[in-house]
Steps between C-alpha positions, in 0.01 A plus 500: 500500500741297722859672536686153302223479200534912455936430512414178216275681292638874481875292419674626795587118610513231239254268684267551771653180662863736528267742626302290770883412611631812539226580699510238748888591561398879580676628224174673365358819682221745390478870658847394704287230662593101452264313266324209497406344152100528525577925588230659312667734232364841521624774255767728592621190722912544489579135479934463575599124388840405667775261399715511195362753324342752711210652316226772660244594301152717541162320411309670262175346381415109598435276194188284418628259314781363279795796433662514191859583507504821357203642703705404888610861527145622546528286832763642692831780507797360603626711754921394504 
């Protein structure tokens, strides 16, 4: 799954469009390493999201489809 659908769907960024942004302006890196949007999201990734709210969390199982709210956590640990 592509690094801004997996930051959409699991509810770590509101939108996949914030995501594809944030991205673009290097503020996104996975394993300490810059990301690009299309990034192929592998679990136990560490994705690390700059800008206002700084947020690093550990990628624990990739979803198939739609997530429900209350199932997100199964995704990923926040690390910070």
């Amino acid at each position: 799954m592509r690094l801004d659908l997996y930051l959409s769907k699991v509810g770590l960024l509101k939108r996949r469009a914030l995501a594809k942004e944030l991205t673009s302006c290097g503020l996104v890196e996975i394993n300490g390493k810059t990301a690009k949007a299309a990034y192929e999201i592998k679990i136990s990734d560490i994705i690390k999201i700059g800008g206002k709210r700084m947020i690093t969390a550990e990628v624990l199982d990739i979803p198939t489809g739609s997530v429900k709210k209350e199932d997100r956590e199964k995704y990923f640990k926040l690390l910070n």
